[in-house]
mmCIF file of the C-alpha atoms, coordinates in Angstrom:
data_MODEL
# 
_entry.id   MODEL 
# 
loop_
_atom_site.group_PDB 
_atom_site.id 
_atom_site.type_symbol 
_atom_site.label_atom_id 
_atom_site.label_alt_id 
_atom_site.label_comp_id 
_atom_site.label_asym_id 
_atom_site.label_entity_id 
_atom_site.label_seq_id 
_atom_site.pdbx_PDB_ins_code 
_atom_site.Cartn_x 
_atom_site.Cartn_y 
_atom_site.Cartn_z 
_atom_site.occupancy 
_atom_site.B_iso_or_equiv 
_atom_site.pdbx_formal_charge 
_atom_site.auth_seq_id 
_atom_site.auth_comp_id 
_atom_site.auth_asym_id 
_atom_site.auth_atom_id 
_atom_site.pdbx_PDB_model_num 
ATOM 1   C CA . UNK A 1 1   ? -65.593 -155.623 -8.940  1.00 0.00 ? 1   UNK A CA 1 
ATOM 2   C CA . UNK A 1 2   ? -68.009 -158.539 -8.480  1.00 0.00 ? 2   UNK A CA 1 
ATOM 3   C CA . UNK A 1 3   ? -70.244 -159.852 -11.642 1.00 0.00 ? 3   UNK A CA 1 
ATOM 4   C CA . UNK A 1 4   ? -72.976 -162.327 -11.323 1.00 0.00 ? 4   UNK A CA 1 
ATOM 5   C CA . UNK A 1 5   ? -74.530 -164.343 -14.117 1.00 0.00 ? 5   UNK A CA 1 
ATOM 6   C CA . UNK A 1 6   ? -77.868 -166.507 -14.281 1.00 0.00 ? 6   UNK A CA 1 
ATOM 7   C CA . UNK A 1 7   ? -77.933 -169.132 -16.847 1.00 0.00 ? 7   UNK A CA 1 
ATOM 8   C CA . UNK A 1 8   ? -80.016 -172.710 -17.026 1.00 0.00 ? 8   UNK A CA 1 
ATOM 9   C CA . UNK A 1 9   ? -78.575 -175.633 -18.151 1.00 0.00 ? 9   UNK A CA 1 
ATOM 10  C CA . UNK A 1 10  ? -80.025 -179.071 -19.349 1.00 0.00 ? 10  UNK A CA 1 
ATOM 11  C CA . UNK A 1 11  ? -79.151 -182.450 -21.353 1.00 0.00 ? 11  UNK A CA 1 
ATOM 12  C CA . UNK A 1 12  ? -81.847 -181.688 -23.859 1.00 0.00 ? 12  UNK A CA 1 
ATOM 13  C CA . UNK A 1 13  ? -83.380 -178.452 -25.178 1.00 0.00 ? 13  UNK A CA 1 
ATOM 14  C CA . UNK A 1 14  ? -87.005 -179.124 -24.497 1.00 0.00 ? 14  UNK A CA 1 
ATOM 15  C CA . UNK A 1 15  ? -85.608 -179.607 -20.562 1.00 0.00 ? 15  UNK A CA 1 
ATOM 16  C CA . UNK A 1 16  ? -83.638 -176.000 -20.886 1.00 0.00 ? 16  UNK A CA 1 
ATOM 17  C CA . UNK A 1 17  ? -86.412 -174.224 -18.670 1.00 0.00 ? 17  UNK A CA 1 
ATOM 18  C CA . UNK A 1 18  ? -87.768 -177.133 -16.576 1.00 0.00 ? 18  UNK A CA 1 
ATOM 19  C CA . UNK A 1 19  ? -87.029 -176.821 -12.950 1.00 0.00 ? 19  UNK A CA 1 
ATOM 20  C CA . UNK A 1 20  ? -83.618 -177.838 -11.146 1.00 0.00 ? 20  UNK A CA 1 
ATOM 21  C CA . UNK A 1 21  ? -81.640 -176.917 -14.401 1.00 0.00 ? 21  UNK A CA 1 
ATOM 22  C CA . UNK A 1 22  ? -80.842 -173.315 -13.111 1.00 0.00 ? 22  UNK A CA 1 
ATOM 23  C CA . UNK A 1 23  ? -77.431 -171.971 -11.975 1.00 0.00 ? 23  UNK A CA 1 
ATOM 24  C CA . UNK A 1 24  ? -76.341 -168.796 -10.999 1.00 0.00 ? 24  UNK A CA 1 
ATOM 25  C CA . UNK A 1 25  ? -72.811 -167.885 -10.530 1.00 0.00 ? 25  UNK A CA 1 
ATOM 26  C CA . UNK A 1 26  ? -71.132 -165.126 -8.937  1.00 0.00 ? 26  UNK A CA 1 
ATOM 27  C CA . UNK A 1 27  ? -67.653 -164.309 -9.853  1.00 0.00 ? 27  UNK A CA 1 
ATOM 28  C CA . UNK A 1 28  ? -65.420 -161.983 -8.130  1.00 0.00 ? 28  UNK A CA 1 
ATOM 29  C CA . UNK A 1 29  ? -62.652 -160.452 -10.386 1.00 0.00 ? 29  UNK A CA 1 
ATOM 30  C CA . UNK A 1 30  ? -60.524 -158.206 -8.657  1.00 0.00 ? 30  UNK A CA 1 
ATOM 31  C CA . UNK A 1 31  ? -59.269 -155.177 -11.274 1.00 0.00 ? 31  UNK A CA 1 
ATOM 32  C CA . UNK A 1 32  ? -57.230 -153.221 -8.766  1.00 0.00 ? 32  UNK A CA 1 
ATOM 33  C CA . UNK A 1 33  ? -55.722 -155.157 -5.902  1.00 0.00 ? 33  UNK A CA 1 
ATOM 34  C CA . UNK A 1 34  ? -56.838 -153.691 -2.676  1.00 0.00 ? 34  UNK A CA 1 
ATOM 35  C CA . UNK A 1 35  ? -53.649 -155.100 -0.400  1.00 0.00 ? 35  UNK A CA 1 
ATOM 36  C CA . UNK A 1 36  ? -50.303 -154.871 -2.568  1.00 0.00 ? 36  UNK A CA 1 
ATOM 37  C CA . UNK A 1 37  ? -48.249 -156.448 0.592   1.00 0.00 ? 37  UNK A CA 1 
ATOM 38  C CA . UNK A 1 38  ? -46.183 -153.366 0.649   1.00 0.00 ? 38  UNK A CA 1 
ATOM 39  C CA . UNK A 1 39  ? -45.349 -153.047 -3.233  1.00 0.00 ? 39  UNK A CA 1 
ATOM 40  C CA . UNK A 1 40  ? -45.732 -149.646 -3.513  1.00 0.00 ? 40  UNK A CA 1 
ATOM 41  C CA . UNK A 1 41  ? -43.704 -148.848 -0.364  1.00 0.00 ? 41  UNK A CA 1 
ATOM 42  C CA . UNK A 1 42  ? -40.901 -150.827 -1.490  1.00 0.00 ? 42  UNK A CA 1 
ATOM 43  C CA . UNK A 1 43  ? -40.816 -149.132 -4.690  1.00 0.00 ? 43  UNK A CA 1 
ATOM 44  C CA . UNK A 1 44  ? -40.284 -145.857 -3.215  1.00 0.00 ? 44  UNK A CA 1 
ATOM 45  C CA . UNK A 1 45  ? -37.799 -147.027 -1.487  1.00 0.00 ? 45  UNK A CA 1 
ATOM 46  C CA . UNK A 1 46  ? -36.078 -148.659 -4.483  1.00 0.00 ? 46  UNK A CA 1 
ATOM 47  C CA . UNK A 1 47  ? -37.204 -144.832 -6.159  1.00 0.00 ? 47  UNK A CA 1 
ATOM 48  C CA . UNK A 1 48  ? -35.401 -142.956 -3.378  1.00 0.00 ? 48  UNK A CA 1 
ATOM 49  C CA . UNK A 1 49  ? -32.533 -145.292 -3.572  1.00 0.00 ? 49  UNK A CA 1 
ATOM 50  C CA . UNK A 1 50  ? -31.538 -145.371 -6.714  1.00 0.00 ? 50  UNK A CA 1 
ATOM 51  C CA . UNK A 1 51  ? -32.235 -141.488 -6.836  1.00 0.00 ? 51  UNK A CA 1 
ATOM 52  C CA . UNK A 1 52  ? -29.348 -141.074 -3.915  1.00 0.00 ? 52  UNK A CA 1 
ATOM 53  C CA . UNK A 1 53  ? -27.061 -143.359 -6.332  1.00 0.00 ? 53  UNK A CA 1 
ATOM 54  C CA . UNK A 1 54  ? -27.496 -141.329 -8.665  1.00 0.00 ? 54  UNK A CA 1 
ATOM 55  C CA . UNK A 1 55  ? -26.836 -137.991 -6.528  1.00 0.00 ? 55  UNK A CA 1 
ATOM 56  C CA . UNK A 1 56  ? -23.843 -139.548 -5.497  1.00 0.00 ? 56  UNK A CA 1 
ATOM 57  C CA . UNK A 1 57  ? -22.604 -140.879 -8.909  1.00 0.00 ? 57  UNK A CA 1 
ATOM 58  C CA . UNK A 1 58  ? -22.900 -137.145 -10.140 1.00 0.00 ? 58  UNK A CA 1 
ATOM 59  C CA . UNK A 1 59  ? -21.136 -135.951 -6.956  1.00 0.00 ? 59  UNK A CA 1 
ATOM 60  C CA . UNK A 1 60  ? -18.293 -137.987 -7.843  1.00 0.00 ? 60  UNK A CA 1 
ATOM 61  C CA . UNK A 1 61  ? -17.933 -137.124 -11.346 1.00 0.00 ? 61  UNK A CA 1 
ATOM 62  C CA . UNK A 1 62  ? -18.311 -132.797 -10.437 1.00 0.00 ? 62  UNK A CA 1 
ATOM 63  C CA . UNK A 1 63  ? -15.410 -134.117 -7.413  1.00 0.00 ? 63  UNK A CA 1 
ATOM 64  C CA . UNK A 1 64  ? -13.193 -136.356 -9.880  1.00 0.00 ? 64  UNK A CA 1 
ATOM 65  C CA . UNK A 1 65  ? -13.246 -133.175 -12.240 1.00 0.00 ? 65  UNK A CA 1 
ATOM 66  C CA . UNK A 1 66  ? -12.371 -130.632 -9.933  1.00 0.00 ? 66  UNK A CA 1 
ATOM 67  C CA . UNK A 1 67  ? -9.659  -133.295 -9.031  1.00 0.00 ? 67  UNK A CA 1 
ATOM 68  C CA . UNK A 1 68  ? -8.221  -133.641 -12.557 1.00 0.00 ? 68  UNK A CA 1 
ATOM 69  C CA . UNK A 1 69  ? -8.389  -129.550 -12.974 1.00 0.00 ? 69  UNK A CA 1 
ATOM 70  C CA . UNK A 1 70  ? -6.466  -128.772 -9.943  1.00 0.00 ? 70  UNK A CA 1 
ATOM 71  C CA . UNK A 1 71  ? -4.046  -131.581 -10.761 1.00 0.00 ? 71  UNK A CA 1 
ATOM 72  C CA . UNK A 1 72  ? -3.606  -130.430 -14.406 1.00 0.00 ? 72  UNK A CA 1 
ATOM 73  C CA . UNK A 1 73  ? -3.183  -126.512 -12.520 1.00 0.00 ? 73  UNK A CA 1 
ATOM 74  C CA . UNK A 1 74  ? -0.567  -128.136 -10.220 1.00 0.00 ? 74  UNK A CA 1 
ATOM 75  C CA . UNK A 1 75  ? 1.498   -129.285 -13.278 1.00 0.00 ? 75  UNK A CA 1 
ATOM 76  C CA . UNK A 1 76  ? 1.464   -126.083 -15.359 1.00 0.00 ? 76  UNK A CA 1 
ATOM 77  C CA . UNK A 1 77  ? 2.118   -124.647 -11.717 1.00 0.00 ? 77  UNK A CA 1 
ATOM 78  C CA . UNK A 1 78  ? 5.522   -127.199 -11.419 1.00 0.00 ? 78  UNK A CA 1 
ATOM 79  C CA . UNK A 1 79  ? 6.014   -127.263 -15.092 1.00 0.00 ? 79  UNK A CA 1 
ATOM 80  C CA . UNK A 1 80  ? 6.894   -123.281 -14.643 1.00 0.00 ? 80  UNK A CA 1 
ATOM 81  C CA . UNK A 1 81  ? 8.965   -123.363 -12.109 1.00 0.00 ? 81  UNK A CA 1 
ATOM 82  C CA . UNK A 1 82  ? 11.199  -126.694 -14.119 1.00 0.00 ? 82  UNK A CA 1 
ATOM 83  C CA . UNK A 1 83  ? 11.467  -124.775 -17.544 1.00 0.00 ? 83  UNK A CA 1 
ATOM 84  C CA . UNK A 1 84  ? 12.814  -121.456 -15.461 1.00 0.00 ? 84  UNK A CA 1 
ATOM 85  C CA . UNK A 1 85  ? 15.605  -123.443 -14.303 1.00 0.00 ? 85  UNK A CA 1 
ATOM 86  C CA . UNK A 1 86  ? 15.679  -125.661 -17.579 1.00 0.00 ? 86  UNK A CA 1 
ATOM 87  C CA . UNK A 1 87  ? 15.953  -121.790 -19.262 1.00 0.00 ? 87  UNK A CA 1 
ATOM 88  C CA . UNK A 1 88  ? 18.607  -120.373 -16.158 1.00 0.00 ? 88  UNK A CA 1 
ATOM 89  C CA . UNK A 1 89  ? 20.368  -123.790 -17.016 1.00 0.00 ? 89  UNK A CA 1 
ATOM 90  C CA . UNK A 1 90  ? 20.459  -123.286 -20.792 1.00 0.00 ? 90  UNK A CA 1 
ATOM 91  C CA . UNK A 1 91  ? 21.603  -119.357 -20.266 1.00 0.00 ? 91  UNK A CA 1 
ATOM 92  C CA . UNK A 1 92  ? 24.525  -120.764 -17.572 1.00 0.00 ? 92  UNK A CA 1 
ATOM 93  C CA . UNK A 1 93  ? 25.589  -123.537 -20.109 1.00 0.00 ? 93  UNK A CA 1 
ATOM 94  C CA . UNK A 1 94  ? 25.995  -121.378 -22.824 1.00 0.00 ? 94  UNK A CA 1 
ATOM 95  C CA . UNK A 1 95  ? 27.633  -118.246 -21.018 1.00 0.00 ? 95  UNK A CA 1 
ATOM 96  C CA . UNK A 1 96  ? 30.186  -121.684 -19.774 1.00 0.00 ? 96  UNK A CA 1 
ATOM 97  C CA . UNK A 1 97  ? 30.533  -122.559 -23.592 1.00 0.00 ? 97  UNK A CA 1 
ATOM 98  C CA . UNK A 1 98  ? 31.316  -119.275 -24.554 1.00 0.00 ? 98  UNK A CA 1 
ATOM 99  C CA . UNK A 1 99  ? 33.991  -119.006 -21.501 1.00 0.00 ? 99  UNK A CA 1 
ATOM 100 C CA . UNK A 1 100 ? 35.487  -122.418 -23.194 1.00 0.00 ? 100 UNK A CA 1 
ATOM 101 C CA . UNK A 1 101 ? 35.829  -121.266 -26.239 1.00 0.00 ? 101 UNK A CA 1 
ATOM 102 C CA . UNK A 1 102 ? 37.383  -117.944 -25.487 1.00 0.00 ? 102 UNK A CA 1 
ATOM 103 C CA . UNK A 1 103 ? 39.544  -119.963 -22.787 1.00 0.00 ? 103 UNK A CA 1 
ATOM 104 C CA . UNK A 1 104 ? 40.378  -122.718 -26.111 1.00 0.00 ? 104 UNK A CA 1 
ATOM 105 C CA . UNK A 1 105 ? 41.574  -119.730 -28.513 1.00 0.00 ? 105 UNK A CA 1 
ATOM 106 C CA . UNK A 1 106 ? 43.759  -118.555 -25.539 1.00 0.00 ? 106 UNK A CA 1 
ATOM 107 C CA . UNK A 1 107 ? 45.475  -122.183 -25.389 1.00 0.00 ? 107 UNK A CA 1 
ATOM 108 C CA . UNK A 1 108 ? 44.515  -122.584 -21.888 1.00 0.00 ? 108 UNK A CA 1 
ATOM 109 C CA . UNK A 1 109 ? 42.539  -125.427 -22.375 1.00 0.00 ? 109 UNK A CA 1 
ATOM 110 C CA . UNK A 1 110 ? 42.584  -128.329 -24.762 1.00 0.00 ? 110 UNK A CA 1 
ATOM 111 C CA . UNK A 1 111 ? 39.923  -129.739 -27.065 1.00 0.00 ? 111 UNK A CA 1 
ATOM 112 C CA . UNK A 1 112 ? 38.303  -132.158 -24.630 1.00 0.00 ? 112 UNK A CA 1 
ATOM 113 C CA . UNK A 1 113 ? 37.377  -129.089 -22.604 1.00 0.00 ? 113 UNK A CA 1 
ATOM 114 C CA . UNK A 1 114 ? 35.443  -127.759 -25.194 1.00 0.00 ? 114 UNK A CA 1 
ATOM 115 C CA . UNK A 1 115 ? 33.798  -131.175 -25.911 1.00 0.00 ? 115 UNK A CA 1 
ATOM 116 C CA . UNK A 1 116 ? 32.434  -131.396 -22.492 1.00 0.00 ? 116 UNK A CA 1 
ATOM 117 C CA . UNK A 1 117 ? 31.145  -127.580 -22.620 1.00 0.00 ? 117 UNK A CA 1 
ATOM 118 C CA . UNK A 1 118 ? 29.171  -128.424 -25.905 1.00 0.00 ? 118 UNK A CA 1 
ATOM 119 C CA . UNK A 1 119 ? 28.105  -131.564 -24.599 1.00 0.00 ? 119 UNK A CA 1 
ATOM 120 C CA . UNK A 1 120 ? 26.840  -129.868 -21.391 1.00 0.00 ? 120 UNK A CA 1 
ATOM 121 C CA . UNK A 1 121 ? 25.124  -127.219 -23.680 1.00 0.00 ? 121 UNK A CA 1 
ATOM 122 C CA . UNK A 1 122 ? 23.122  -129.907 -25.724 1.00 0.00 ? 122 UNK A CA 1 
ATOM 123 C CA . UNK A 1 123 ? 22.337  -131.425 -22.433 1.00 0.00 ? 123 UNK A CA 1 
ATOM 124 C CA . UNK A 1 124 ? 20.943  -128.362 -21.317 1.00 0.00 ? 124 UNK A CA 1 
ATOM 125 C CA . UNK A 1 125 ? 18.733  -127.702 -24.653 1.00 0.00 ? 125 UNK A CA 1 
ATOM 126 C CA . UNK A 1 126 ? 17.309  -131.228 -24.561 1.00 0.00 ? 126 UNK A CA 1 
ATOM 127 C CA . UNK A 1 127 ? 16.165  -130.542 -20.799 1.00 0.00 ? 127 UNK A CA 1 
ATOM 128 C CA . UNK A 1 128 ? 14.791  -127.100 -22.137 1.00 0.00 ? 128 UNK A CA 1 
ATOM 129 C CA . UNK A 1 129 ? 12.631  -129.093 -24.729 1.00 0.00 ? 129 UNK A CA 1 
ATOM 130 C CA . UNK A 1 130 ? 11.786  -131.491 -22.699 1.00 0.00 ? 130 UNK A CA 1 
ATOM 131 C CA . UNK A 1 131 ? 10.229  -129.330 -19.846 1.00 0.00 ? 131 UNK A CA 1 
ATOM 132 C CA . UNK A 1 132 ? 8.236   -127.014 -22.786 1.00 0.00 ? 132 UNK A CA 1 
ATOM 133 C CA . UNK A 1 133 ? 6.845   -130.449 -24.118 1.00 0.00 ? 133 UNK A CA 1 
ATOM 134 C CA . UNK A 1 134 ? 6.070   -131.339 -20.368 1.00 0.00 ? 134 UNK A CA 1 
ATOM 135 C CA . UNK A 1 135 ? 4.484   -127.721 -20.096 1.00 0.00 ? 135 UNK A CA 1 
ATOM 136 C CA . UNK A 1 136 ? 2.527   -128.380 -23.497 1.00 0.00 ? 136 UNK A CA 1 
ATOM 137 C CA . UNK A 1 137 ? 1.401   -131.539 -22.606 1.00 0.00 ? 137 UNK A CA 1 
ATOM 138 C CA . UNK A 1 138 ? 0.156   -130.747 -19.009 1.00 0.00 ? 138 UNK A CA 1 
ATOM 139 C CA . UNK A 1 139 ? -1.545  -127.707 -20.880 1.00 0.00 ? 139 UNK A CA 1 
ATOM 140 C CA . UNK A 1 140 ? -3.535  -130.134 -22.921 1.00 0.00 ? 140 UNK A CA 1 
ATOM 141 C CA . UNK A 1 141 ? -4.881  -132.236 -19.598 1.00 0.00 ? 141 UNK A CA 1 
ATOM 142 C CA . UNK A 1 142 ? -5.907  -128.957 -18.183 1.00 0.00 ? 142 UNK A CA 1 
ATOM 143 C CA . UNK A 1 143 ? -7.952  -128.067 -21.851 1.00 0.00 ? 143 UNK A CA 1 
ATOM 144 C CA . UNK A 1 144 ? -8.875  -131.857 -21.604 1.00 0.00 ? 144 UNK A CA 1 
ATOM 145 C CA . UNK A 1 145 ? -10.046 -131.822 -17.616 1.00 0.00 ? 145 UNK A CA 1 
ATOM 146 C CA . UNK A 1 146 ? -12.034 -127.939 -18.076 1.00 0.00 ? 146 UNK A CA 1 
ATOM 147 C CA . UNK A 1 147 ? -13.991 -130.032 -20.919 1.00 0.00 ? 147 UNK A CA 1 
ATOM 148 C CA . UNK A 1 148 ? -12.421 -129.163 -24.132 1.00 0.00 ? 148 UNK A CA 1 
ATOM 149 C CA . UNK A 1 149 ? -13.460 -127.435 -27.146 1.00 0.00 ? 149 UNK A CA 1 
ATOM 150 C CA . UNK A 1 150 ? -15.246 -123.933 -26.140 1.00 0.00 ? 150 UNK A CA 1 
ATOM 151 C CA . UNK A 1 151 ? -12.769 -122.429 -28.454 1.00 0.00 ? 151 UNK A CA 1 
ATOM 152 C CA . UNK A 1 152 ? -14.418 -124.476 -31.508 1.00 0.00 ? 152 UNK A CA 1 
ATOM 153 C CA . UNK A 1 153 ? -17.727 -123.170 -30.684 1.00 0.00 ? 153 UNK A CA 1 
ATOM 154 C CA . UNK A 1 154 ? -20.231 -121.466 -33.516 1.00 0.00 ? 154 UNK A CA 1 
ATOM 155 C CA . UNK A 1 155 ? -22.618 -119.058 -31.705 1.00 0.00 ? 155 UNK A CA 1 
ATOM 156 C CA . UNK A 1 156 ? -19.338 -117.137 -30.287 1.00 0.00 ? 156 UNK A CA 1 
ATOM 157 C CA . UNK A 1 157 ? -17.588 -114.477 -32.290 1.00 0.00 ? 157 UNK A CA 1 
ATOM 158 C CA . UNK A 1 158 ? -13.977 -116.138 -32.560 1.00 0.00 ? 158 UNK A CA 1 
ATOM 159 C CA . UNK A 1 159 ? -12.765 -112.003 -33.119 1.00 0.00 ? 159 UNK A CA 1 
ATOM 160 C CA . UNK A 1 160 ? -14.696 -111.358 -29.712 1.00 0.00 ? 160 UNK A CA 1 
ATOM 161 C CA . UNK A 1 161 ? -12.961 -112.537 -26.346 1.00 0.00 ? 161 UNK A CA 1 
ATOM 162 C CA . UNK A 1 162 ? -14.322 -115.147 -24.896 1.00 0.00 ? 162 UNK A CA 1 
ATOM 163 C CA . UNK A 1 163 ? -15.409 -114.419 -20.645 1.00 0.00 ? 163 UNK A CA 1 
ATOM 164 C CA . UNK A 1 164 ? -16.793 -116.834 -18.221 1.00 0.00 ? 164 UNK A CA 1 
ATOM 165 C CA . UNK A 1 165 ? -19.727 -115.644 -18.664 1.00 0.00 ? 165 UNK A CA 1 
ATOM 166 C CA . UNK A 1 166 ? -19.563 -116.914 -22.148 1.00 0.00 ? 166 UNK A CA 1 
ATOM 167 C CA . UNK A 1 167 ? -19.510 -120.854 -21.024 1.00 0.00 ? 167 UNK A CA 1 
ATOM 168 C CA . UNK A 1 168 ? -22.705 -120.935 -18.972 1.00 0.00 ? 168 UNK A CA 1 
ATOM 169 C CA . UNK A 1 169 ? -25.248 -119.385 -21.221 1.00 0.00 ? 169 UNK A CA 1 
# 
């Protein structure tokens, strides 16, 4: 945009419209800026830039908790397989207790035999609770990696069984 203004200028007032006192100006004020030296092509790049960070950052996050569901699956899947044996263990131990203590009655053995029976029994039960706990506990990371909480929702029908339908309306 380009303005111009006339004016006259002059020591005293009776010489404000005597010759040689005028002036004119003409000012050039630029509103928009006609060369940017590539601003605007620089910030689409910075746009498309940090848009592709942000893609990716999102990528990771849906990858990291896929990750954490298939590891918390894994566990359950392991965790199964230890409390069968912890349970076969427990069974064997106490059909072996049982054996002692008929075998103690009968006077074949002595008392420290049955100590070490019961004592392998107990062992047998802690390993039993701990491999439940480990199964409880590797149940919560999987509730904890799939998000958490569906079951707490109010616009389901607790009565009603939930589908997966159900968790992407």
């Amino acid at each position: 945009m380009l303005t111009g203004t006339a004016g006259s200028t002059a020591p005293k007032l009776s010489q404000l419209f005597a010759s040689g006192t005028d002036w004119w100006q003409i000012t050039g004020a630029v509103t928009q800026p006609i060369f940017r030296g590539g601003t605007l092509f620089h910030q689409e790049l910075a746009a498309k830039a940090a848009f592709d960070q942000a893609k990716a950052q999102y990528r990771s996050a849906v990858i990291q908790a896929m990750q954490n569901v298939a590891d918390a699956l894994h566990a359950i899947r392991l965790d199964a397989v230890a409390l069968q044996k912890a349970v076969e263990a427990e069974r064997a131990a106490g059909r072996s207790l049982e054996i002692v203590r008929g075998r103690l009655r009968l006077g074949e053995i002595n008392y420290l035999g049955l100590l070490t029976a019961q004592q392998t029994y107990q062992q047998a039960l802690l390993s039993l609770a701990q491999a439940k706990a480990q199964r409880y506990a590797n149940t919560v990371a999987l509730f904890a990696a799939l998000g958490g909480g569906w079951w707490n929702r109010e616009d389901v029908d607790p009565e009603k069984p939930l589908t997966i339908g159900d968790f992407f309306q």
